[in-house]
VMD Tcl script that draws the C-alpha trace (Angstrom):
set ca {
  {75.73 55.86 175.22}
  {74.20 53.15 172.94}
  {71.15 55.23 172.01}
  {72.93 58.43 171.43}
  {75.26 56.30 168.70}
  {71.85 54.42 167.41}
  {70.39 57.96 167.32}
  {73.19 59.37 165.41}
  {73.17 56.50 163.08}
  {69.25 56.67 162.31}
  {70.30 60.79 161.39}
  {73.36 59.86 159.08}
  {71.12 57.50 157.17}
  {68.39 59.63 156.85}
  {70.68 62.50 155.84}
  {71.63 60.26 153.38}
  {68.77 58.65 151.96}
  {67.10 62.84 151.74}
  {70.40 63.47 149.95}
  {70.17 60.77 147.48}
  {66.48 61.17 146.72}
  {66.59 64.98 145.91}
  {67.13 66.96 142.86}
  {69.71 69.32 144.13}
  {72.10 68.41 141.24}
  {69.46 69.98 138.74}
  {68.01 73.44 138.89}
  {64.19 72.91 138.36}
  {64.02 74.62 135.17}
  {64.91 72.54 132.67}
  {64.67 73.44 129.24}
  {66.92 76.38 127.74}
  {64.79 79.46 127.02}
  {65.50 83.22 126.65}
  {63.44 85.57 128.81}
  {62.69 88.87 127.48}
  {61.90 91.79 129.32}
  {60.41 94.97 127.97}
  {60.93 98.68 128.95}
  {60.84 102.06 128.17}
  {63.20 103.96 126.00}
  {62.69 107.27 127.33}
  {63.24 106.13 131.02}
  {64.57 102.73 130.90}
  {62.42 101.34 133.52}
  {60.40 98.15 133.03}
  {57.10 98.32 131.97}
  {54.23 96.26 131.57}
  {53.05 96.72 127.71}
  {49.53 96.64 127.08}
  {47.40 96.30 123.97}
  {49.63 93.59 121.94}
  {50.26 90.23 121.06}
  {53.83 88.04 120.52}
  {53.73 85.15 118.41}
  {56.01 83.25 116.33}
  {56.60 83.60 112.88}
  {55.91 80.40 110.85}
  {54.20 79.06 113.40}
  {50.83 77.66 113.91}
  {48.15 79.96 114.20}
  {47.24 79.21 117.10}
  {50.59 79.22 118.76}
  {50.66 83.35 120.65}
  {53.07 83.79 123.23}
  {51.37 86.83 124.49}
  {47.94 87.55 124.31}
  {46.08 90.66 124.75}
  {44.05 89.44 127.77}
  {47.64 88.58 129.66}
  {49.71 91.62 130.48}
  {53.67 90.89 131.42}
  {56.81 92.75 132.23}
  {59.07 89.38 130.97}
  {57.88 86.73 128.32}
  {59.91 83.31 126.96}
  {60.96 83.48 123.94}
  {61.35 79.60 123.01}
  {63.44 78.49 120.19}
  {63.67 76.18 117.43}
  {66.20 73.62 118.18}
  {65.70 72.27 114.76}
  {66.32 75.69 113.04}
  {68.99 77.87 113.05}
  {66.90 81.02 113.62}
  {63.84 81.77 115.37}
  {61.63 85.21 114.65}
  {58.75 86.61 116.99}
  {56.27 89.24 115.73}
  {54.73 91.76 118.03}
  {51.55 93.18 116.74}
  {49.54 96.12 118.27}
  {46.45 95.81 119.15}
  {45.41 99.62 119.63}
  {43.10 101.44 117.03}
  {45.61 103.56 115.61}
  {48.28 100.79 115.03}
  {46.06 97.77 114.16}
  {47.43 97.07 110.81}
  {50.11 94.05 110.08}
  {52.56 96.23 108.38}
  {53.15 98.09 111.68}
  {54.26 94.78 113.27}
  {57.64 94.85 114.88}
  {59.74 91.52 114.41}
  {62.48 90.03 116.31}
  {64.98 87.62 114.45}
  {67.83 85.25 116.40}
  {70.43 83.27 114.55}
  {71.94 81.19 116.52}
  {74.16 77.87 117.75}
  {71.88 74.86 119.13}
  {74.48 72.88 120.94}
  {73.20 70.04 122.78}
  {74.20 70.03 126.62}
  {74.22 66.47 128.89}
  {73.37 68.54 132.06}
  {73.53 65.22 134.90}
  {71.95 62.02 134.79}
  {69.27 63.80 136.98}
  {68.33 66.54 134.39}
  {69.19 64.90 131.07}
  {69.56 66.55 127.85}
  {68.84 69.94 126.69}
  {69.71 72.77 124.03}
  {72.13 75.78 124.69}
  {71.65 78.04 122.52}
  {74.68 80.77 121.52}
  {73.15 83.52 119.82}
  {75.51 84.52 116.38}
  {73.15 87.67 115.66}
  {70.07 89.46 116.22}
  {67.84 92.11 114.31}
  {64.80 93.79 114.54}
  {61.66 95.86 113.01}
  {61.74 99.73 114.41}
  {58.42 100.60 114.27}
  {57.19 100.81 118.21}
  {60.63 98.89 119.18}
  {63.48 102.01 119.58}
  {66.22 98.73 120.37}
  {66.80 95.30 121.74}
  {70.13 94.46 124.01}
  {71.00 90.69 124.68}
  {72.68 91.05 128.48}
  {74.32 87.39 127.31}
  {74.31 85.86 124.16}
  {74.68 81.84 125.46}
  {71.23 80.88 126.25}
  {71.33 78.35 129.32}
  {68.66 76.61 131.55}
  {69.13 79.35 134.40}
  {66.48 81.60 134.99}
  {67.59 85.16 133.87}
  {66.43 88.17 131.67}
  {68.52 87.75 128.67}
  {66.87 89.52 125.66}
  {65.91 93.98 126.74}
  {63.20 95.07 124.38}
  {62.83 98.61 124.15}
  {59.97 100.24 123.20}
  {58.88 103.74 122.30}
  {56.18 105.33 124.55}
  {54.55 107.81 125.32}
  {54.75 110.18 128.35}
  {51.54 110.63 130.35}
  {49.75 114.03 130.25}
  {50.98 116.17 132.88}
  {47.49 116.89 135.02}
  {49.46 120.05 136.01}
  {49.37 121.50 132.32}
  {46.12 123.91 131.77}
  {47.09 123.77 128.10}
}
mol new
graphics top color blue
foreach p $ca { graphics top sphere $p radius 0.5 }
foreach p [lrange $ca 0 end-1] q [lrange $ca 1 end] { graphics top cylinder $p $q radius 0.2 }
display resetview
């Protein structure tokens, strides 16, 4: 009878000293950033967009988000907690649309409101997004599914693009 309550004790304490030691108070991302996903007007189904490159606007050169040799379906779109706005350009890379003025842009105003998450996570940014607008030249429309920007891990930003329809291998035309 002693052991079984020694053995129980050893448990409890190790239950708690697990429970102390872990993070479960804080979700393991911790910094505040919009994902964006991209799809297809004509079908709505997400799609994995070849050919381009995101960056930010008025940011360093070298700073791309997206570059041509990494293809995604969903991209972070980080912003500027020291700015009230944050824009993105999308350029396209293929021959026919290589040319900077056919660059779509994205554009967020927004609310940086600082958030004291736990003593385990810290500080961060929530962002409330006021407005949004965008460039129509390969983008048909964007749809925020939220506009409060938090540290959990979900598609906030749709970006729709135009596309085209593959050739139908049944057409003889």
């Amino acid at each position: 009878m002693k052991s079984l309550v020694y053995i129980s004790g050893l448990l409890a304490a190790g239950a708690l000293l697990t429970q102390s030691c872990s993070n479960v108070g804080c979700t393991e991302n911790q910094n505040s950033l919009p994902l964006a996903g991209f799809y297809a007007m004509s079908t709505g189904q997400a799609i994995v967009p070849d050919s381009i490159t995101i960056g930010g606007v008025g940011a360093p050169s070298d700073t791309l988000l997206l570059t041509l040799d990494s293809r995604q379906q969903q991209l972070y779109l980080p912003f500027r907690s020291t700015s009230p706005s944050t824009s993105f350009y999308i350029h396209y890379c293929q021959k026919a649309l290589d040319y900077p003025e056919l660059n779509d842009t994205l554009s967020f105003d927004y609310d940086a409101v600082p958030y004291f998450a736990s003593e385990d996570c810290g500080a961060m940014y929530h962002y409330r997004v006021t407005r949004y607008t965008y460039t129509t030249h390969l983008i048909d429309s964007v749809g925020m599914t939220d506009s409060l920007i938090t540290n959990i891990d979900r598609e906030t930003i749709r970006i729709f693009f135009r596309t085209a329809d593959p050739d139908n291998p049944d057409d003889n035309d």
